[in-house]
C-alpha positions in Angstrom: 173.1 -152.2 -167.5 169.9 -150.6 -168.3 167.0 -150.1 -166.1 163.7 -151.1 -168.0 160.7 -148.5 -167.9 158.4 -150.8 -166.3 161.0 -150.4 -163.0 161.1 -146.6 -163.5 157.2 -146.5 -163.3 157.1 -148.6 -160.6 159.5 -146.8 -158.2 157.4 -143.3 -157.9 154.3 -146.1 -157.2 155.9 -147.7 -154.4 157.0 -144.1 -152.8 153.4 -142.8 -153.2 152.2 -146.0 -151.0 154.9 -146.0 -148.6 153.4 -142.1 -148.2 150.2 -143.3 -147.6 150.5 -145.6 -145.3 153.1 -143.2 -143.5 150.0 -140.9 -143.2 147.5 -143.6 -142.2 149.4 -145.0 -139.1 148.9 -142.5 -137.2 145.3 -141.8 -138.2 144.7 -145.8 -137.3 146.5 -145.1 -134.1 144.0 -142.2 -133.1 141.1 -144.3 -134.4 142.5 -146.8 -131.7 142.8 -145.0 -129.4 140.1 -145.4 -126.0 139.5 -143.3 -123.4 141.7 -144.2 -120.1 139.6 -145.2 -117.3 139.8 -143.7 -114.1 140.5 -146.1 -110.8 137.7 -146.0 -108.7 137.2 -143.2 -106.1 136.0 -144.1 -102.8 133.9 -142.0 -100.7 137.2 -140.7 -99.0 138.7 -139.8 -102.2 135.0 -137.8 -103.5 134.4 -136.3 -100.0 137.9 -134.6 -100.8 137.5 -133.5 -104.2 134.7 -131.6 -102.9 136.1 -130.4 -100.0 138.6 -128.3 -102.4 136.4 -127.8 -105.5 132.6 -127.1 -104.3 132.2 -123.3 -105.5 129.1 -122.7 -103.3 131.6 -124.4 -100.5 134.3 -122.0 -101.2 131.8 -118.8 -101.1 130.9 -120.3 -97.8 134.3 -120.0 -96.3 134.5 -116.3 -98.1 132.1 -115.3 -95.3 134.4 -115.9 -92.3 137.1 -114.1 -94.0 135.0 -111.2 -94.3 133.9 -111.2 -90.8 137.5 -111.6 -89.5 138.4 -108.4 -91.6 135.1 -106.7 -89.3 137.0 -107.7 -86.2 139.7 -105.3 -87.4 137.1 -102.1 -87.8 135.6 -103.0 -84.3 138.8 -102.9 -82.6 140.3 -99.7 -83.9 140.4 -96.3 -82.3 138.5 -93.1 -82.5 140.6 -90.6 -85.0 141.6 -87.8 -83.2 140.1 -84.7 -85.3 142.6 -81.4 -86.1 141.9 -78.0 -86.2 143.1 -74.7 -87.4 141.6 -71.5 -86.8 142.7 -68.2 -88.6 142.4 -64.7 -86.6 143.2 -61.5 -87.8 142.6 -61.5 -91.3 142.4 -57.2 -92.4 139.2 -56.7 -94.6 139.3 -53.2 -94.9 142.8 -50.7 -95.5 143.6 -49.4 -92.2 145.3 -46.1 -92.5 145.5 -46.1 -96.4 148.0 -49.5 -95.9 146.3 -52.9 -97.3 147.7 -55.6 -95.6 145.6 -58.2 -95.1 147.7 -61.4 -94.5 150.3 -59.4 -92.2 148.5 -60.0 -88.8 147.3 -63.3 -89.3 147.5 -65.4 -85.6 147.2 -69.4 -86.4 145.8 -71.7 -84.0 146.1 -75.2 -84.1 143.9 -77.4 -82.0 143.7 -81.4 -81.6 140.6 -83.0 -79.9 140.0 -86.4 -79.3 137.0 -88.8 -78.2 137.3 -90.8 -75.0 135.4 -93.9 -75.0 134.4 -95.0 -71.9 132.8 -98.2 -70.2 134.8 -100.8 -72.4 132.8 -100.4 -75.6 136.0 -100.8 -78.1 136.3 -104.0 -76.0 132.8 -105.2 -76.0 132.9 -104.5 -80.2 135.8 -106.9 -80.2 134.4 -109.3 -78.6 130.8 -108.9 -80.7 132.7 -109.3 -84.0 134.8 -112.5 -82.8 131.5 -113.8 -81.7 130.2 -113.1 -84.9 132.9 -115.1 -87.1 132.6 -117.8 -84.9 128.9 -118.0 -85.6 130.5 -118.2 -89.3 132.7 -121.0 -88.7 129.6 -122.6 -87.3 127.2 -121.6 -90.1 129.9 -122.7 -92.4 130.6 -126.2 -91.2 126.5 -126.3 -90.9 126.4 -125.6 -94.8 128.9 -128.3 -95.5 127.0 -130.6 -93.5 123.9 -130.2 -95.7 126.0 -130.4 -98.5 128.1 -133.6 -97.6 124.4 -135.1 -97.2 123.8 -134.1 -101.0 127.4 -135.7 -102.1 126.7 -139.0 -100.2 123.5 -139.3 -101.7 124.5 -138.7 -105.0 127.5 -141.0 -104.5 124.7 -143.9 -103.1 122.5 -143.4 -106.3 125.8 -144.0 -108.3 126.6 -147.4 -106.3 122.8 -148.5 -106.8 122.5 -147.9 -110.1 125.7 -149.9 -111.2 124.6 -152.4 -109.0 121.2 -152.4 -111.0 123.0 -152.1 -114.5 125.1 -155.0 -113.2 121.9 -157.3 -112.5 120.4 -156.6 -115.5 123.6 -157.7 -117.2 122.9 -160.6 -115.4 119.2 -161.4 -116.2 119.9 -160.1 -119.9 123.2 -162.8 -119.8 120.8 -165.9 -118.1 117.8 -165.3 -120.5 120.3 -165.4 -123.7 121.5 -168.4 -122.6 118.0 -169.9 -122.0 117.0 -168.6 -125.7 120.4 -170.6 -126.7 119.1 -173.9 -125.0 115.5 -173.3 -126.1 116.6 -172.9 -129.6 118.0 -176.3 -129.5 115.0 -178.0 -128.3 113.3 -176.6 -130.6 116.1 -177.7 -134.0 115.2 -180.9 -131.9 111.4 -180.9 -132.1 111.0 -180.9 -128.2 109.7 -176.9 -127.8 106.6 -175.7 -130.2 107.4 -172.5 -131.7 105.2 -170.0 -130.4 106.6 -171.3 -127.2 109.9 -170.0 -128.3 108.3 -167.1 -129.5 107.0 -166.0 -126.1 110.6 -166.4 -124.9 112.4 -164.5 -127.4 109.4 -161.7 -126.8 110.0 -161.9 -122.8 113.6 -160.6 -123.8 112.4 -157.2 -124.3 111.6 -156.3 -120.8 115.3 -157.6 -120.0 116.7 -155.2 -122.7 114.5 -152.2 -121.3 116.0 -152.8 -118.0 119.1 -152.7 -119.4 119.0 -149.4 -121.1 117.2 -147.8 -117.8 119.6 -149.0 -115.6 122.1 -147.5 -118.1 120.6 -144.0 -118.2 120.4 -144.2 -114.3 124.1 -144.8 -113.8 124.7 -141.4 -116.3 122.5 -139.3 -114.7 123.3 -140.2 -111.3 127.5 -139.8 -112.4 126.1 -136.0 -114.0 124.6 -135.3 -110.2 128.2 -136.7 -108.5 130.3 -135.0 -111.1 128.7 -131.6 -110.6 128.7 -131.6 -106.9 132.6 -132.3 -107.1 133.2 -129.3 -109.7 134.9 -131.9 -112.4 134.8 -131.9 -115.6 135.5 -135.8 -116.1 134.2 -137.7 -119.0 131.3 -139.4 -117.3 132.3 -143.0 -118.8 135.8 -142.2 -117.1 134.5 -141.9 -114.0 133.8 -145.0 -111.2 133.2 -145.1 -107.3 133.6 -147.9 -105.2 132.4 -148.8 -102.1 130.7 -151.4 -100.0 126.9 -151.4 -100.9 125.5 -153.9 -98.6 124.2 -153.2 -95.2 125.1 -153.6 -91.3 122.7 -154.5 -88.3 125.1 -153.0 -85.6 123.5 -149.6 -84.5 123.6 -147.6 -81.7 121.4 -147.0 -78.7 118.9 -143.9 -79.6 119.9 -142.6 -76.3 123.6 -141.8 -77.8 122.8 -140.7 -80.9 121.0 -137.9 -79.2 123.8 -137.0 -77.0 126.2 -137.4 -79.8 123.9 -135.2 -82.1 123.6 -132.5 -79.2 127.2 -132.4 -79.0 128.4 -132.3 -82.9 125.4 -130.6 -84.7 127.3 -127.3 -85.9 123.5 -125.6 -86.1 122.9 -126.3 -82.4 126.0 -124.7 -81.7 125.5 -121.7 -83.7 121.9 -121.0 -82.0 124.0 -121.4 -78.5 126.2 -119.0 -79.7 123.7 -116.3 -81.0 122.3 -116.2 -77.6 125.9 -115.1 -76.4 126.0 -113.1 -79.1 122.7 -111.2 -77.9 124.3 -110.8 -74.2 127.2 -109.1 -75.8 125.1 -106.9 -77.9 123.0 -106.4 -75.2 126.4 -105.0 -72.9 127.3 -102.9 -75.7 123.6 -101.4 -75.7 124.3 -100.6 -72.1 127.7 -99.1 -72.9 126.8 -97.0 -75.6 124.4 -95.6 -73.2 127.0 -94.0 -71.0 128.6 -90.5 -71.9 132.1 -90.5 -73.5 133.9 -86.9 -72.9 135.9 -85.1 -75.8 139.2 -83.8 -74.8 140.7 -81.1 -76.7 144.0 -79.4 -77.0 145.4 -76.1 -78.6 148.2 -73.7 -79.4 147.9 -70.1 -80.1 150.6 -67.0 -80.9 148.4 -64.6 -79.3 148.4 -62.1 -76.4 146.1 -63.8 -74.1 142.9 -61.9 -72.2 143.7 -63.9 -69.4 147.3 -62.4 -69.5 148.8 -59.9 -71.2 152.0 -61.1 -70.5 151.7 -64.2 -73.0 152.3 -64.3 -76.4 152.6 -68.1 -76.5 149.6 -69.6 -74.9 148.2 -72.7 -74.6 144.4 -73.9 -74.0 142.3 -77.3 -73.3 138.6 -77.9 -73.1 136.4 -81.1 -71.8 133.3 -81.7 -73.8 130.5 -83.8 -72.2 127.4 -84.7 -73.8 124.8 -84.5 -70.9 122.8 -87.6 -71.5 119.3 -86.8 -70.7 117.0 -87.2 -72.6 119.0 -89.9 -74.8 120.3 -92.2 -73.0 119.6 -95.5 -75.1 116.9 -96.9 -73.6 115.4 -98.4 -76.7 118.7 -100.1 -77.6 118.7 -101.6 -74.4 115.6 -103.2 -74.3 116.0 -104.2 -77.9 118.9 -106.4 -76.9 117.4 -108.1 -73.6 114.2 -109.4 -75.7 116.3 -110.2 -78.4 118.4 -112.6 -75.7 115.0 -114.2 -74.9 114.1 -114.4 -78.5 117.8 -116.1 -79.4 117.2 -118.6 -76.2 113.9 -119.8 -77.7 115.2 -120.1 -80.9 117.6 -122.4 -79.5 115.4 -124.8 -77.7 113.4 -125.0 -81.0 117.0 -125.8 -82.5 117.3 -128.5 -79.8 114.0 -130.0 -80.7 115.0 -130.3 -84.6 118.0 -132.2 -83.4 116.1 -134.6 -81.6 113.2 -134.9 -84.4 115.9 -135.6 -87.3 117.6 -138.3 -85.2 114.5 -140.2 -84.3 113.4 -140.1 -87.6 116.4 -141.2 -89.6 116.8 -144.0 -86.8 113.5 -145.1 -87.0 113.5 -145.2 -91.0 117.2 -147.0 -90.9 115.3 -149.6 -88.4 112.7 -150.0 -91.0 114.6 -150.6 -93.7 116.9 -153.2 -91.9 113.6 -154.8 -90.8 112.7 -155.6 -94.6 116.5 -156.3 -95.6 117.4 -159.2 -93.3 114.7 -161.4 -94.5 115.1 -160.3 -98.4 119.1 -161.3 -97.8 118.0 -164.6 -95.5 114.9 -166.3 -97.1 113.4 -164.2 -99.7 116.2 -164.2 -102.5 117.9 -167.7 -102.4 114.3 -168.8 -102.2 113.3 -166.8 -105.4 116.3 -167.9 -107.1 116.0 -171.4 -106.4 112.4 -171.5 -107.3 113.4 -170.4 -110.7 115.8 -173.1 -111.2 113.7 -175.7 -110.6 110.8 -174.5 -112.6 113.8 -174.0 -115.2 114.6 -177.4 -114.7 111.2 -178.7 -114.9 110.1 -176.4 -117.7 113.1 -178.0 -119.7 112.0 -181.7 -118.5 108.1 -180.8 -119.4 107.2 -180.8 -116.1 106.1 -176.8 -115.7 104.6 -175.0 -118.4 105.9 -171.6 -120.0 103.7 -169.8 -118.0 105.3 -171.1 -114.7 108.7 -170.2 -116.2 108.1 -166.6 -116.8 106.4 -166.4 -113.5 109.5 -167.4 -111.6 111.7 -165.0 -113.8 109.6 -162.3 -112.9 109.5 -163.1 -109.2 113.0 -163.6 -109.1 113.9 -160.0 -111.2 111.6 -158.3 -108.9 112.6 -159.9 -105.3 116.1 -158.8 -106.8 115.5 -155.4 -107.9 113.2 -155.0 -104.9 116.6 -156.0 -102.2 118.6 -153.7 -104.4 116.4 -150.5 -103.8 116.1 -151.6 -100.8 119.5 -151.3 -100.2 119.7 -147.8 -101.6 117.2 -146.6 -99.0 119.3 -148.4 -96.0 122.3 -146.3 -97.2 120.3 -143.2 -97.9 118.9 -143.4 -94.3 122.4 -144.2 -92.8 123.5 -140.7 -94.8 120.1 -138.9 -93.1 121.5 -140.3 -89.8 125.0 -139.1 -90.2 123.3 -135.6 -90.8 121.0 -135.7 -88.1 124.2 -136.8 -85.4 126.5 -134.0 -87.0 128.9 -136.8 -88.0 129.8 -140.0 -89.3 128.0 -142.6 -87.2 127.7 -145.5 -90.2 130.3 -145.5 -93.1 
């Protein structure tokens, strides 16, 4: 049997196309290929990725490292100091014999300084009270910055909730420029009536891409507080955007502020801080002796008899003229100085509560109503001018009207509803914790 040319051609042909599309299956595959999308992260879930990846968090938290190391320098010791003295070194020939390390006496000596009145004790205690004042300062800090991170994560609910209803008023007026189109193949809508409509789409469209570039710039503000390097259309939040009438009495979100506000706390303890300082001032002001101690091979003056002697001396610095004083008073005005900075610290705490109440009671003023009366009664007065525009008994101008109305009322509840949660955030600040989820 003989295999024909056409066949032999035909065979390198076929393996050059089975090549081909060996190659192109996997380049279709990666053209195919979308990015996963993340599952939505609740304010839990962001509250702990920034928690463990904030830098400016984490250089905050440095700082109470560093003063816990300082505890260790205040608490140590005074180094006792050592000595040694040389006597007898020869500098001239004595009797034509030079020899002048041969009657060398060495003396040793230790001294060391006695602190008195407690002051390694009061240092202790000044550098603990100094890292608790970092604690303080740092959970102060990340109070401030969790304020940031829920309003960023608020802007990102709003603006899908924005993007989502212009979806939805883009959706409704395509399907009204579907209907109108028929009435018009029909001969029951003029054409520069259609026109109009088609030409109101535009402001729909515009809301759509706004809405669209809101949502990306307000993921870029969430993403960069959290320290991720997510693809922004990968990432989604989740979380109720809607708002709550139940608040608490003024009265205990001032005692629940006073209690839990970690700035408060750290003006409290700077004025303990100052009393410490101000012992220590006092302390420092008394007169520590130096003892000292030491050993000598060496006929002694006081007696011959000795060839091994030792000796001790007492140093005390008579404290005249020094003895502090402008340490001292220093430290009491700066106790006074720490107390009124306190009160003033007090007064900020009440300030920030009253006004983020009073601005969350505004906003739930305006909100009720908008949810009650104003939006059914916007959307249903659009429907039935839809209905009548479609039946001839409203004109086109009546229609656009009542589209507009009902776009804004909406957009108007939906900001609204931004600022309620923004104002819940303030008043989570201004308490020192979460009050409102």
């Amino acid at each position: 049997m003989t295999i024909s040319p056409i066949k032999r051609t035909e065979a390198p042909a076929c393996r050059a196309q089975f090549a081909l599309l060996l190659c192109a299956l996997p380049l279709a595959a990666l053209h195919g290929q979308t990015v996963p999308a993340q599952t939505p992260l609740t304010w839990q879930q962001v509250k702990d990725k920034f928690q463990s990846a904030n830098p400016t968090l984490k250089a905050a938290a440095l700082s109470i490292d560093e003063s816990r190391s300082a505890e260790i320098t205040a608490y140590l010791r005074p180094n006792p100091d050592f000595s040694l003295s040389m006597d007898g070194l020869q500098i001239t020939p004595g009797n034509g014999v030079w020899r002048p390390l041969s009657g060398i006496v060495e003396t040793p000596g230790l001294s060391y300084l006695h602190e008195r009145a407690h002051k390694r004790e009061l240092r202790r205690d000044q550098a603990r009270q100094t890292t608790a004042i970092a604690e303080t300062s740092y959970a102060d800090e990340e109070r401030n910055l969790l304020f940031n991170l829920r309003n960023a994560f608020v802007q990102v609910l709003q603006a899908k909730a924005v993007l989502q209803n212009a979806k939805d008023n883009l959706e409704y007026w395509d399907r009204e420029l579907d209907l109108n189109r028929k009435r018009l193949a029909a001969g029951d809508l003029a054409q520069v009536d259609l026109n109009r409509l088609e030409l109101q789409r535009v402001q729909f469209e515009a809301d759509f891409e706004n809405a669209t570039v809101n949502l990306r710039t307000a993921k870029i503000q969430l993403l960069m507080l959290m320290n991720d390097r997510t693809p922004i259309e990968r990432l989604d939040v989740t979380g109720p955007f809607d708002f709550t009438d139940a608040l608490r009495p003024l009265d205990e979100l001032h005692a629940t502020a006073l209690a839990a506000r970690p700035d408060l706390k750290a003006a409290t303890q700077s004025v303990e801080l100052a009393r410490i300082a101000h012992n220590l001032a006092e302390a420092n002001g008394s007169t520590d002796p130096t003892f000292s101690l030491w050993y000598s091979h060496n006929p002694s003056f006081a007696n011959s008899y000795a060839n091994e002697t030792i000796g001790g001396s007492m140093n005390i610095p008579l404290r005249i003229f020094d003895r502090n004083q402008g340490e001292k008073a220093r430290t009491q005005i700066d106790i006074s100085r720490n107390q009124r900075l306190r009160d003033a610290t007090q007064s900020q705490v009440f300030s920030d509560v009253d006004s983020a109440y009073f601005t969350l009671v505004q906003a739930l003023n305006l909100l009720k109503p908008y949810k009650a009366k104003y939006l059914p009664l916007a959307e249903d007065n659009r429907n039935r001018i839809n209905v009548a525009f479609q039946n001839g008994g409203a004109s086109l101008l009546d229609l656009l009207d009542a589209q507009k109305a009902f776009r804004d009322t909406r957009l108007a509840y939906l900001n609204l509803l931004g600022s309620y949660l923004t104002a819940a955030a303030q008043l989570n600040m201004a308490a020192g914790t979460e009050i409102l989820p």
